[in-house]
C-alpha positions in Angstrom: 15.4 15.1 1.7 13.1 18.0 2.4 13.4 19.7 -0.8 11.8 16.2 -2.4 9.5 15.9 0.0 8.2 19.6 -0.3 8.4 20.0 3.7 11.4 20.7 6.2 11.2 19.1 9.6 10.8 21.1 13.1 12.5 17.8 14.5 15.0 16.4 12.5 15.0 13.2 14.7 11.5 12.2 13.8 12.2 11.7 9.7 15.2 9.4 10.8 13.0 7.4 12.8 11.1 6.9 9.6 13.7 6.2 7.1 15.2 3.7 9.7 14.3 0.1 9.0 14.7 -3.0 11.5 17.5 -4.2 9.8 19.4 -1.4 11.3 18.1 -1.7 14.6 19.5 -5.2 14.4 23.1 -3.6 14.3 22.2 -0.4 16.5 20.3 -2.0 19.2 19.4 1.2 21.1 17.8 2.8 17.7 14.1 3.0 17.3 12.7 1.2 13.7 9.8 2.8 12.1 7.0 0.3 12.4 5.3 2.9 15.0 5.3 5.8 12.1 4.6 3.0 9.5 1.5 1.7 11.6 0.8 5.4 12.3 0.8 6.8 9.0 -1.4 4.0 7.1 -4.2 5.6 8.9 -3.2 8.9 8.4 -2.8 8.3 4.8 -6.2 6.8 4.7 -8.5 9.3 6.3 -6.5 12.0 4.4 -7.0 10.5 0.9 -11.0 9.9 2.4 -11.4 13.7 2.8 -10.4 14.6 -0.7 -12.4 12.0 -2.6 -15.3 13.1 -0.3 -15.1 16.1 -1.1 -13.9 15.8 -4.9 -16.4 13.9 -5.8 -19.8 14.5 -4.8 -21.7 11.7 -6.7 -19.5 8.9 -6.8 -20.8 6.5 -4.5 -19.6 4.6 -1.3 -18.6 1.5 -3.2 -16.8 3.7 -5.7 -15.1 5.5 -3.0 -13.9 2.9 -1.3 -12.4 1.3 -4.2 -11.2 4.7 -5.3 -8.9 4.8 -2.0 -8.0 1.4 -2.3 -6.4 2.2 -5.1 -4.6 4.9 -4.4 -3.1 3.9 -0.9 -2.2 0.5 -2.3 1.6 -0.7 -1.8 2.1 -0.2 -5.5 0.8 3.7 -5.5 3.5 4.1 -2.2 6.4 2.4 -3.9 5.5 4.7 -6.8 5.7 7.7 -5.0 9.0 6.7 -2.8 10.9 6.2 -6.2 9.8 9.9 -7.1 10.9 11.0 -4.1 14.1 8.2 -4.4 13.4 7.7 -0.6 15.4 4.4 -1.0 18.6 6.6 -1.0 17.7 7.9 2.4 17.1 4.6 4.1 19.0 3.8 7.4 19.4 -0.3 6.5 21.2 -2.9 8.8 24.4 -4.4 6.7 22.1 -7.8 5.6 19.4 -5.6 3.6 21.8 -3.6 2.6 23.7 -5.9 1.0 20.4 -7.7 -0.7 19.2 -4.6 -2.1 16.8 -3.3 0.5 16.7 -0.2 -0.9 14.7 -1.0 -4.0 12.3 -3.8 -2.0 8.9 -2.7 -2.6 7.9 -3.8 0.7 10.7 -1.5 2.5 9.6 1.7 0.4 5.9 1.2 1.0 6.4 0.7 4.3 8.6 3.7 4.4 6.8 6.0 2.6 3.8 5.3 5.5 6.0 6.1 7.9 7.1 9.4 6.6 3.4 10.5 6.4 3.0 9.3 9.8 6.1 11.6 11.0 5.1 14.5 8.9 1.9 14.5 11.2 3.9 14.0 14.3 5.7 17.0 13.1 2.9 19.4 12.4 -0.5 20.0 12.3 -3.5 18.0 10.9 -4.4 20.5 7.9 -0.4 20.9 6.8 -0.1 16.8 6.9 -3.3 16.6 4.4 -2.1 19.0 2.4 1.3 17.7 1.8 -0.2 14.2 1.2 -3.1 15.2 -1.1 -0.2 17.2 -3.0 1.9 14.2 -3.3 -1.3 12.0 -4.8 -3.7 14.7 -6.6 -2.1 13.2 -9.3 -3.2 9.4 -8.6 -6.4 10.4 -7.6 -7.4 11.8 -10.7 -6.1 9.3 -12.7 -7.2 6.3 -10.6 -10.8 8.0 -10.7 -11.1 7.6 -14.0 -11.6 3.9 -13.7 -11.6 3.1 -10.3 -10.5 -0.5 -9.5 -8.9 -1.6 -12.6 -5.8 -2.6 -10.2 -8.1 -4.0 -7.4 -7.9 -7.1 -7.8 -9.7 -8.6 -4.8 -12.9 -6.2 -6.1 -12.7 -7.3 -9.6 -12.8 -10.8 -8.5 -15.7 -10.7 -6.0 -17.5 -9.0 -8.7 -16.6 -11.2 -11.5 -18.1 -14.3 -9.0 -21.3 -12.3 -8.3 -22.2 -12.1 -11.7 -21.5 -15.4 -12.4 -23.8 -16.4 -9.9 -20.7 -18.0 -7.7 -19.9 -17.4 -4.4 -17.8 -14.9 -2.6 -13.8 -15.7 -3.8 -13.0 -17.5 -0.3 -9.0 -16.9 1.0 -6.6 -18.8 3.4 -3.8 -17.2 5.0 -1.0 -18.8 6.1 2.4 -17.0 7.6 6.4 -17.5 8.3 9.1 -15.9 10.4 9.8 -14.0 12.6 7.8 -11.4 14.2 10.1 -8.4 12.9 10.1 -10.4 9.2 7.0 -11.6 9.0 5.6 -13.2 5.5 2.2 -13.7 4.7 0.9 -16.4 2.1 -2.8 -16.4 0.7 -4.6 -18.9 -1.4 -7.9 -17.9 -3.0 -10.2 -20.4 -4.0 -13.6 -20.3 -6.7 -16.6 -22.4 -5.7 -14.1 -24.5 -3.6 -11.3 -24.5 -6.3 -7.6 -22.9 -5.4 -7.4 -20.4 -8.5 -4.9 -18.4 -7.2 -1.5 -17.9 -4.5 0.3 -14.9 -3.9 2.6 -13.7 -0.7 3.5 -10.3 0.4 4.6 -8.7 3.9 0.9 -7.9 5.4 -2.5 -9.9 4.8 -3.9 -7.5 3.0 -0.7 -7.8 0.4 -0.9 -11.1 -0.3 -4.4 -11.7 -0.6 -4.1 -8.9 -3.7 -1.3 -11.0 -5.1 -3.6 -14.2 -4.7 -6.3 -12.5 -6.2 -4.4 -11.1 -8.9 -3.3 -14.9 -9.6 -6.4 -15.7 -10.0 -7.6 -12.9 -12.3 -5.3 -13.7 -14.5 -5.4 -16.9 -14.4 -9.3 -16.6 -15.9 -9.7 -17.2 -20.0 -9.3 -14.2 -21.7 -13.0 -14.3 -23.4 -14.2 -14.5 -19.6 -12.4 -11.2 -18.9 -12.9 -9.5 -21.8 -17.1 -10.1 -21.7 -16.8 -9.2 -17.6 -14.7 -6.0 -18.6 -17.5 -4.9 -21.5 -20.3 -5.4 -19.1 
């Protein structure tokens, strides 16, 4: 694992702890999951993908940013780069996911991939953590900067109703299970009309998926005339 991830652990003991999902502290009760390391390194991730658009680009604006790192921190970016890195192979999974395919769920290599950046951080110092991570996506960045939101879809579509005079897309949330399995449902509706559903394992998730619904869901002229202006 430390050759694809282009750093070797002082502490062994914390990259298990973020390769190991619930599920396997379902069958190994006395194991800790990563949800601290996940939870940890979403805001690690964040302010280290922050400092290098700052600093990479000097004239784009705050909007621009903002969507810029949207963009690149996004579930799909992570899944992305834990398929590079086939981080799915490395997963400690409880006999259930394992069985379902857990180890090619989006959600579970996202979620893992945070949690490697947050243990890398927990491992070392500030500067080596941003480093490694801005190595990882220098890659995204620059390609994500050259059109920054195309695969925001909750930015598109405010924008899309602010030039059409509309108001703000407006979303619901509803959610099921358990605390450890949570699922999160959104519905997005357009001057009062639902144009769009979409579920994923955090808020944030599934109101992207709604959006996306919705975006799509728009006549192609509609798009095509937003996209030119």
């Amino acid at each position: 694992m430390a050759h694809r991830l282009g750093y070797t652990f002082t502490d062994p003991g914390v990259l298990q702890e973020a390769l190991t999902h619930r599920s396997w502290c379902a069958d190994y009760p006395h194991t800790r999951s990563n949800e601290r390391l996940e939870f940890f390194g979403d805001a690690v991730l964040a302010l280290a993908v922050t400092d290098f658009i700052y600093a990479a680009y000097p004239n784009m604006a705050e909007g621009q940013l903002a969507t810029l790192r949207a963009e690149v921190v996004r579930a799909e970016s992570l899944v992305e780069l834990a398929k590079e890195m086939d981080l799915g192979s490395a997963l400690r999974l409880g006999r259930g996911e394992e069985a379902s395919g857990g180890r090619h769920k989006a959600s579970i290599l996202a979620d893992a991939m945070e949690a490697v950046i947050g243990a890398v951080y927990v491992d070392t110092s500030w500067e080596q953590t941003v480093g490694l991570v801005q190595g990882w996506l220098s890659g995204r960045i620059a390609k994500a900067a050259q059109s920054p939101g195309v695969r925001d879809y909750k930015t598109r579509l405010q924008e899309y109703c602010a030039r059409q005079g509309q108001l703000a897309p407006k979303y619901s949330l509803s959610e099921k299970g358990p605390d450890h399995a949570k699922q999160f449902m959104a519905v997005v509706r357009l001057d009062g009309q639902e144009r769009g559903r979409g579920k994923g394992t955090s808020k944030k998730r599934a109101e992207q998926a709604a959006a996306a619904s919705a975006w799509e869901s728009l006549s192609p002229p509609t798009i095509a005339n937003f996209r030119r202006n």
